[in-house]
C-alpha positions as CSV (number, residue, x, y, z in Angstrom):
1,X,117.7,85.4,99.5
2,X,115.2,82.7,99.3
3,X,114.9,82.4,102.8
4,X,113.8,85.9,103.1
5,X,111.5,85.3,100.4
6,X,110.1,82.2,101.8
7,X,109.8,83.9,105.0
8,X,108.2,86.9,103.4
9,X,105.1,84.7,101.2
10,X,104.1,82.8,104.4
11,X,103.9,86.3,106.3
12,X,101.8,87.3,102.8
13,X,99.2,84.4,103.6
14,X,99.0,85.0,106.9
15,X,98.3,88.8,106.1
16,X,95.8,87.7,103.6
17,X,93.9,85.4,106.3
18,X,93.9,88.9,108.7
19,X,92.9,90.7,106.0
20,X,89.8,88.3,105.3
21,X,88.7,88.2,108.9
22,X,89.1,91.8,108.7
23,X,87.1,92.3,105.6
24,X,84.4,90.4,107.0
25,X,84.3,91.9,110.4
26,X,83.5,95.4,108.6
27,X,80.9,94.0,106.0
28,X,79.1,92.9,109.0
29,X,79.0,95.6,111.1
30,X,76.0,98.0,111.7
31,X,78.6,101.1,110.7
32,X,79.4,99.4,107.1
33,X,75.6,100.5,106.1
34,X,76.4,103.8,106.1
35,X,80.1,104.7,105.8
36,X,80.8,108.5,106.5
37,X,83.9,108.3,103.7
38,X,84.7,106.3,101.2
39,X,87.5,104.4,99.7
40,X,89.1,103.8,96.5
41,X,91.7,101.1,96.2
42,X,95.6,100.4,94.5
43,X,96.5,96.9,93.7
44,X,100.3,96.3,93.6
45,X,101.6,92.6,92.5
46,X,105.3,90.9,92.1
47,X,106.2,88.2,90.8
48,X,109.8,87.9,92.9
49,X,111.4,85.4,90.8
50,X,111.1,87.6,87.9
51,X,111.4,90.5,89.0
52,X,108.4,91.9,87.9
53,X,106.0,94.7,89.5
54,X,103.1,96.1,88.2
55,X,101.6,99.0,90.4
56,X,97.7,99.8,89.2
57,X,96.5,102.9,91.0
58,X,92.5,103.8,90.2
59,X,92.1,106.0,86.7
60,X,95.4,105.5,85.7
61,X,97.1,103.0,83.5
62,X,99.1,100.0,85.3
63,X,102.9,100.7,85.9
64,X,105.1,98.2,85.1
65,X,108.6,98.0,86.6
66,X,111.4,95.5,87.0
67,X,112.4,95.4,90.4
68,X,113.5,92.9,93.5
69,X,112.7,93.3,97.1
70,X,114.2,96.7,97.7
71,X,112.0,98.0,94.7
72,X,108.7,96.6,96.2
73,X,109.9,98.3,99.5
74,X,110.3,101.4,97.5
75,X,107.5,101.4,95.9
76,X,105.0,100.3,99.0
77,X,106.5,103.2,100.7
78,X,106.0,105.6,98.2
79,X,102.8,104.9,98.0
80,X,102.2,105.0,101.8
81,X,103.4,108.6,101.5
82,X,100.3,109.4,99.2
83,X,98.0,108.0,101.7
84,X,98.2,104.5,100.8
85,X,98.0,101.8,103.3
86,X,98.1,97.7,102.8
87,X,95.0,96.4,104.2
88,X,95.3,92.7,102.4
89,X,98.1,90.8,101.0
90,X,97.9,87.3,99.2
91,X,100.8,85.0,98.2
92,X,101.0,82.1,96.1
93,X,104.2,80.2,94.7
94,X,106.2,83.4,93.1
95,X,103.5,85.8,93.4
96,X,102.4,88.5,95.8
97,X,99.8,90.8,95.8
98,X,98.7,93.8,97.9
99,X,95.5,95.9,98.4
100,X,96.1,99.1,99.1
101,X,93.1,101.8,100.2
102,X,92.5,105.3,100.6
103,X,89.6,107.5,101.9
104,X,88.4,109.7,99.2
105,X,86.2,112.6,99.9
């Protein structure tokens, strides 16, 4: 299990780092002047060695769960199926934390 978990924080910093260069590629670029939709944004965090997830979704309180691996699947895919998607992820000792966005009209 901490393999997997070892293995899964490195692949969160280097989906942070894609996520910066990412980030900065579209604040640069003529098109993020004037963006046809916009976005509103869903943080979800763990902390993996205490089984703790906290899911904050915009206007609504935070949602705070127990939960190990196969909860943060569950709940990342969940929120996929409301139109979710990651676009950053950032690790750090027993932590992880994902950006999630939406277009809003």
């Amino acid at each position: 299990m901490r393999r997997s978990v070892a293995l899964l924080a490195l692949g969160g910093f280097v989906c942070a780092l894609a996520g910066s260069v990412a980030l900065l590629a579209a604040l640069t670029s003529p098109a993020a002047a004037a963006p046809d939709v916009g976005c509103e944004y869903c943080m979800v965090e763990w902390l993996w060695d205490k089984d703790s997830i906290r899911v904050q979704e915009p206007g609504r309180d935070a949602v705070m769960t127990e939960g190990s691996y196969e909860a943060v699947v569950h709940a990342l895919s969940l929120l996929g199926r409301q139109g979710w998607r990651v676009v950053s992820c950032a690790a750090a000792g027993n932590w992880l934390f994902w950006t999630l966005e939406r277009p809003v009209s």
